[in-house]
C-alpha positions as CSV (number, residue, x, y, z in Angstrom):
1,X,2.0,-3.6,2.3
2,X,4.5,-6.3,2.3
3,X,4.6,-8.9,5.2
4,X,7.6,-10.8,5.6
5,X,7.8,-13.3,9.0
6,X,8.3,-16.9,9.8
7,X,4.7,-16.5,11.5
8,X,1.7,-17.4,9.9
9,X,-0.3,-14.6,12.3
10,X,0.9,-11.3,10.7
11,X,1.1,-12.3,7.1
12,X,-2.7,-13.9,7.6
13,X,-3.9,-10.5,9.4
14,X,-3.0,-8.3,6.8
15,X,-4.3,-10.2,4.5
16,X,-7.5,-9.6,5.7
17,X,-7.0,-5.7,6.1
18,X,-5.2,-4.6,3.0
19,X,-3.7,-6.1,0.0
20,X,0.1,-7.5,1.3
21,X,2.6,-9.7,-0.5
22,X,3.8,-12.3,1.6
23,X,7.6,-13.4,0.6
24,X,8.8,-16.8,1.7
25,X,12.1,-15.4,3.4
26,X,14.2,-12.2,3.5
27,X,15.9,-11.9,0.0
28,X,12.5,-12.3,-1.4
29,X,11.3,-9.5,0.6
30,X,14.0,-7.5,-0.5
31,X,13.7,-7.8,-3.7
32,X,10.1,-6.7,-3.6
33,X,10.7,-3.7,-1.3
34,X,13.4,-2.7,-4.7
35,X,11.2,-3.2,-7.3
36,X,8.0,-1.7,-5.9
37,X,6.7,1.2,-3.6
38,X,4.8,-0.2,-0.4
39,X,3.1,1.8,2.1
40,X,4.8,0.0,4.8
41,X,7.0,-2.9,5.0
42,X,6.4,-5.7,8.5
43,X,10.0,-7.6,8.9
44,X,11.0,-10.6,11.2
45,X,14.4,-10.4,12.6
46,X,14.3,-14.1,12.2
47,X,13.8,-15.1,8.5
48,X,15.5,-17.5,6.5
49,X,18.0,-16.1,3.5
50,X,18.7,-12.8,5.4
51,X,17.5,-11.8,8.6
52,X,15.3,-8.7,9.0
53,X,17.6,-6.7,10.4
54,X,19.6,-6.9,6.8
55,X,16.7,-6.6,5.0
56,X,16.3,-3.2,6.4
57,X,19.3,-2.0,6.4
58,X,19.8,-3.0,2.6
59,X,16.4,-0.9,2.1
60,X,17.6,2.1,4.0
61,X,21.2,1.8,1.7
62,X,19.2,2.1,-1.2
63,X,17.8,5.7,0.5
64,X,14.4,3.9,0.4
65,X,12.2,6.1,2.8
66,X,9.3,3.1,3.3
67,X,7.8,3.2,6.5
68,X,9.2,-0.1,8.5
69,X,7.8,-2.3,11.1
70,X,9.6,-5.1,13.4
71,X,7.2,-7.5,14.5
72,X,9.3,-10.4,16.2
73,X,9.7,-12.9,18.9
74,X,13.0,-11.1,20.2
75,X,11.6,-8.8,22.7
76,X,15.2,-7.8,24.7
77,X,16.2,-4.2,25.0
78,X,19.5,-4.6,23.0
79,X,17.4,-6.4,20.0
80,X,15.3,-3.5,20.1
81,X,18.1,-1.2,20.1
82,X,19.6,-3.1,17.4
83,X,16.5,-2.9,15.1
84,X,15.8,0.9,15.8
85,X,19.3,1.6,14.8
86,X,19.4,-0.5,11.9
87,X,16.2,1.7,10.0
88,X,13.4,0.4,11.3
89,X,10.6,2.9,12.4
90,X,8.6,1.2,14.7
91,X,9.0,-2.3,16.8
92,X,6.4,-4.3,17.9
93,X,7.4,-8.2,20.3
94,X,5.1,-11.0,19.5
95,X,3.2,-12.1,21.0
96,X,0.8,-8.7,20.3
97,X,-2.5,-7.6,20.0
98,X,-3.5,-6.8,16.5
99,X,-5.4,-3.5,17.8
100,X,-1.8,-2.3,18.1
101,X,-0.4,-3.4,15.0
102,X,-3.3,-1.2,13.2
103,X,-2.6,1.5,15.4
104,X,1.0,1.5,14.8
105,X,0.4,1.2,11.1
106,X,-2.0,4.1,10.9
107,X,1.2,5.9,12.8
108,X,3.5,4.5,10.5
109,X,1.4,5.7,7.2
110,X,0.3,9.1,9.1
111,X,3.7,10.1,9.2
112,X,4.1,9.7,5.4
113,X,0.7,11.4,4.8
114,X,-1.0,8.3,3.7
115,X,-3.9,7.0,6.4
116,X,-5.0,3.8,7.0
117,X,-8.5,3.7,8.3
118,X,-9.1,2.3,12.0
119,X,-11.6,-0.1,10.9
């Protein structure tokens, strides 16, 4: 799992449930996502270097099929929009409720035939 936000919260959390990689900003998390396979990938639309929303896009370019979770502050309908349409597979506002996060990562990793357990 890679973890990429400007929030401590997300990046902590899976840290406790799995083994993540935390990068400092987008082009970090990038450059991970192309050099390694990850279950899933967690993105913030608002990280430094390149936002999120490239991030993913620049993953899906590369025809990289990685499950992909938006977990931001920017909760509007268009921003959702906006991050559905630019790969992302899931998208989850902050603040959230980390039962939900699993959840959505057990979806997320179902749907590849990988499973996450609930606990």
């Amino acid at each position: 799992m890679i973890v990429s936000s400007e929030s401590p919260s997300p990046a902590g959390f899976a840290r406790r449930r799995s083994s993540s990689i935390s990068p400092p900003d987008g082009t970090h998390a990038l450059a991970l996502a192309r050099e390694h396979r990850y279950d899933v990938v967690i993105l913030d639309i608002l990280m430094a270097g390149m936002t999120g929303l490239d991030v993913c896009r620049a993953i899906r370019a590369a025809e990289n099929s990685v499950p992909v979770l938006m977990l931001t502050a920017l909760d509007a309908v268009e921003q959702r929009i906006t991050g559905l349409d630019a790969g992302a597979d899931d998208y989850l506002t902050k603040p959230f409720d980390f039962g939900e996060l699993l959840a959505r990562l057990r979806a997320l990793t179902r749907r590849r035939g990988d499973v996450l357990s609930p606990s």
